[in-house]
N, C-alpha and C positions, 0 to 999 in steps of 0.2 A: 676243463675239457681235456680228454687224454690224448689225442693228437693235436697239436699246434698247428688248426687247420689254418687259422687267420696269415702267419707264417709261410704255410704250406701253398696258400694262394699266392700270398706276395711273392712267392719265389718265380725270378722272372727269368730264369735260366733256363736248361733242357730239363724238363721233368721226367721223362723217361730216363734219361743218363744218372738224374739223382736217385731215382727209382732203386733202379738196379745198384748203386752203388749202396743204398743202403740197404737193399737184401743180401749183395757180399758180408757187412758188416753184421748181420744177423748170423747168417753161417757161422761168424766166426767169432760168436758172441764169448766163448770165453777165453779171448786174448787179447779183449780190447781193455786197455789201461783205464779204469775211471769210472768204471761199469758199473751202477749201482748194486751190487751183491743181495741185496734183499729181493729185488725182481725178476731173478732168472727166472720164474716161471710165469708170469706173467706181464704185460705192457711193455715185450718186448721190440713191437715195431717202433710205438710211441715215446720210448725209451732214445731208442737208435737216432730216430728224426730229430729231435730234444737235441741231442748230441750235435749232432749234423751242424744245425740252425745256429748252436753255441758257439762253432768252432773246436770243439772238442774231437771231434771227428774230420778228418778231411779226403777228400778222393778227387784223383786227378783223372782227368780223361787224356786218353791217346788215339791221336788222331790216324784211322787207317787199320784198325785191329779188326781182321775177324773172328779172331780165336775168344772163348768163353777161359777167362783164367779163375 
């Protein structure tokens, strides 16, 4: 499967907050360290998640932001 939906359900945190943190990490797909190079054009979200779920990826939330950084 290309998304790690199984994963994707277990995650029992805010799914909106990983949401979004991993469409930042899309944006900013070429300065993430580890990044498969053969995929940039394609199985880019499913990629990112991959990442995420490994620990290869991390995002912190701050509590009280309204600003979109």
């Amino acid at each position: 499967m290309i998304i790690p939906l199984n994963r994707l359900i277990a995650f029992n945190e805010n799914r909106y907050i990983f949401t979004r943190a991993a469409m930042k990490y899309v944006d900013r797909i070429g300065n993430i360290e580890g990044y498969p190079e053969k995929d940039h054009n394609w199985k880019v979200v499913p990629n990112i998640l991959t990442m995420i779920f490994d620990d290869k990826l991390k995002f912190e939330v701050k509590e009280g932001r309204e600003t979109d950084d």
